[in-house]
C-alpha positions as CSV (number, residue, x, y, z in Angstrom):
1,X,-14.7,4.7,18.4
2,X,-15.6,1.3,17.8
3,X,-13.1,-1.0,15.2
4,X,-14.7,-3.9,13.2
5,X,-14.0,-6.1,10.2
6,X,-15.2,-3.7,7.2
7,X,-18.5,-4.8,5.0
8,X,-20.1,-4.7,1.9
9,X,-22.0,-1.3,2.9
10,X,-18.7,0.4,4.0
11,X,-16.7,0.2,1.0
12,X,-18.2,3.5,-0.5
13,X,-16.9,5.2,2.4
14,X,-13.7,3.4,2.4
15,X,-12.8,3.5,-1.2
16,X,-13.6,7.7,-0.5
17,X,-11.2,7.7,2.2
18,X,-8.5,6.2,0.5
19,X,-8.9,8.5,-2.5
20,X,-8.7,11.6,-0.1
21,X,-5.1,10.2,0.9
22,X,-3.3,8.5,-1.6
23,X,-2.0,9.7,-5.0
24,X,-2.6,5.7,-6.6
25,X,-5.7,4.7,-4.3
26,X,-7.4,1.1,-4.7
27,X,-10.5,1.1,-6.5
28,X,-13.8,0.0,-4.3
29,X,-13.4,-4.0,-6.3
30,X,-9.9,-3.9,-4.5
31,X,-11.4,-3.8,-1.5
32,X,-14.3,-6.0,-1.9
33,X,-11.7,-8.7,-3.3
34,X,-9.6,-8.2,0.2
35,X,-12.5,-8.2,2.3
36,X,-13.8,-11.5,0.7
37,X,-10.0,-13.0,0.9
38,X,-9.6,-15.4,2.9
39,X,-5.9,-14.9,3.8
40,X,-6.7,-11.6,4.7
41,X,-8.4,-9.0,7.2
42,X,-9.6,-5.6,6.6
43,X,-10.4,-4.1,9.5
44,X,-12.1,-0.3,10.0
45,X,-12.5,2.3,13.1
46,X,-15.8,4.1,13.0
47,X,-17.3,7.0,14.8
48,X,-20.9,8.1,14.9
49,X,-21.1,5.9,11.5
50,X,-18.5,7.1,10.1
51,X,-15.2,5.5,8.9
52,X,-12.3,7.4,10.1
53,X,-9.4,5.0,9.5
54,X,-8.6,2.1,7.6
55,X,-5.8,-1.3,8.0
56,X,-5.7,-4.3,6.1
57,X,-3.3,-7.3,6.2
58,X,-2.7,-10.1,3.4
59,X,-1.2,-13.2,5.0
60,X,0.9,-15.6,3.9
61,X,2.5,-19.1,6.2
62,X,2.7,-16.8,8.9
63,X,3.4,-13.6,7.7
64,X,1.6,-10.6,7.2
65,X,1.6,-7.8,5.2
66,X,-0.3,-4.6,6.4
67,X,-1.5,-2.7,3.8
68,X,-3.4,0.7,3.5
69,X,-3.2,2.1,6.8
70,X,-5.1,5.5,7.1
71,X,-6.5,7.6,9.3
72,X,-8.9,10.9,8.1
73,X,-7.1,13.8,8.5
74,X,-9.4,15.1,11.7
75,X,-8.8,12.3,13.8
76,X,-4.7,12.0,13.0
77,X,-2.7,12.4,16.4
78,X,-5.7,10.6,18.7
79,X,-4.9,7.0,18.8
80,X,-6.4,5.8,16.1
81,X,-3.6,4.5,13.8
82,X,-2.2,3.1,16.8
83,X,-6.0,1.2,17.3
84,X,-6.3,0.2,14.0
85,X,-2.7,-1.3,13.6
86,X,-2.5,-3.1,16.5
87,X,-5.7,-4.6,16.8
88,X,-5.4,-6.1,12.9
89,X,-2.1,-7.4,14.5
90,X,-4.2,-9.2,17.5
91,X,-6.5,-10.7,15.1
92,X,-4.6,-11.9,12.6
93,X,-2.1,-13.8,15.2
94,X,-5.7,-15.2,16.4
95,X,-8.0,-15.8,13.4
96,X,-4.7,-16.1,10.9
97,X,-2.1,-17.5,12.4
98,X,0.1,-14.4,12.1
99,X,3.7,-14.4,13.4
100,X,5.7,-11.7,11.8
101,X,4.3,-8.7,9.8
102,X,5.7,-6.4,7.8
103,X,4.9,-3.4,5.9
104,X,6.4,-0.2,3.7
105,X,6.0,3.1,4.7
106,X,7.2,6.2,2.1
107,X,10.5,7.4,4.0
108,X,9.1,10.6,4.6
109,X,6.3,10.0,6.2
110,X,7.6,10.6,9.9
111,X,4.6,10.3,11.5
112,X,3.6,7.0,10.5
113,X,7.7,5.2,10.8
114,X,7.0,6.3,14.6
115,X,3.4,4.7,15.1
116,X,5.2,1.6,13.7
117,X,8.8,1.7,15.4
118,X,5.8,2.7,18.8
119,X,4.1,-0.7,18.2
120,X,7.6,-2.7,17.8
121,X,8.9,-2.8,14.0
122,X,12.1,-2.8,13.1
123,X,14.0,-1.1,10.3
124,X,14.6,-3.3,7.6
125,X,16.2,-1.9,4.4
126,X,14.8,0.0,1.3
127,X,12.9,-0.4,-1.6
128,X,14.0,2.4,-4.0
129,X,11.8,4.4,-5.9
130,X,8.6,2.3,-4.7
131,X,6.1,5.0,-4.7
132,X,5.1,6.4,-7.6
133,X,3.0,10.0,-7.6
134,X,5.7,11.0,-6.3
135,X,8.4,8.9,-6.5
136,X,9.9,7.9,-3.3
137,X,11.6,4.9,-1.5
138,X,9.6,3.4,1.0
139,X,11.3,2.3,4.2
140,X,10.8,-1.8,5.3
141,X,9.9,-2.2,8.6
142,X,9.2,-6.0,10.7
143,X,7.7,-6.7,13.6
144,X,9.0,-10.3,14.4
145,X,8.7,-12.2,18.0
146,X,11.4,-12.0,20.3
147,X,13.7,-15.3,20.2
């Protein structure tokens, strides 16, 4: 498995990925516009060619905000999320700036609260009815450094 920055030629694969796992996906110009942003990273783990997971962050003085983290449902379980997520997190501190990052995850989504509570963020409060397709609160979760 190899992660990189994503490009031009993988955003067909990417914006198919993203449709396969969420109800309100972004369109293929959202991630071109992300991927050309310069406050942000988009980065992408591959296999044979392939894009099997997906993690973006939008920053802003200091703080970032991961965005679209997926996996394909084949690799889910191997390491991948946990790849993907952390390494954005390593570049952005370096390339970005990044201090503290944040994200929202649905509150049901188990699996995903414990790859990010794994990598260090905290529970944070709420955001009722957030999701839409279905609704559902998502749960805020930080990851700030220790003082």
């Amino acid at each position: 498995m190899l992660i990189r920055k994503m490009t031009e030629e993988d955003l067909d694969q990417v914006a198919e990925l993203e449709a396969q796992n969420f109800s309100l996906p972004w369109s293929r110009d959202s991630f071109r516009e992300i991927m050309n942003n310069p406050s942000a990273l988009y980065m992408l783990a591959v296999e044979d060619d392939q894009v099997i997971g997906t993690c973006g962050i939008i920053t802003a003085v200091g703080e970032g905000d991961i965005c679209n983290v997926v996996t394909d449902e084949s690799y889910r379980g191997k390491g991948v999320g946990y790849e993907l997520v952390s390494t954005v997190m390593q570049r952005a501190a370096e390339e970005l700036n990044v201090t503290d990052y944040t994200l929202e995850v649905r509150v049901s989504n188990v699996a995903a609260i414990g790859l990010y509570k794994k990598l260090g963020f905290e529970e944070a409060g709420v955001r009722p009815r957030f999701y839409e397709k279905p609704v559902e609160d998502a749960l805020i979760m930080w990851k700030r450094p220790k003082q």
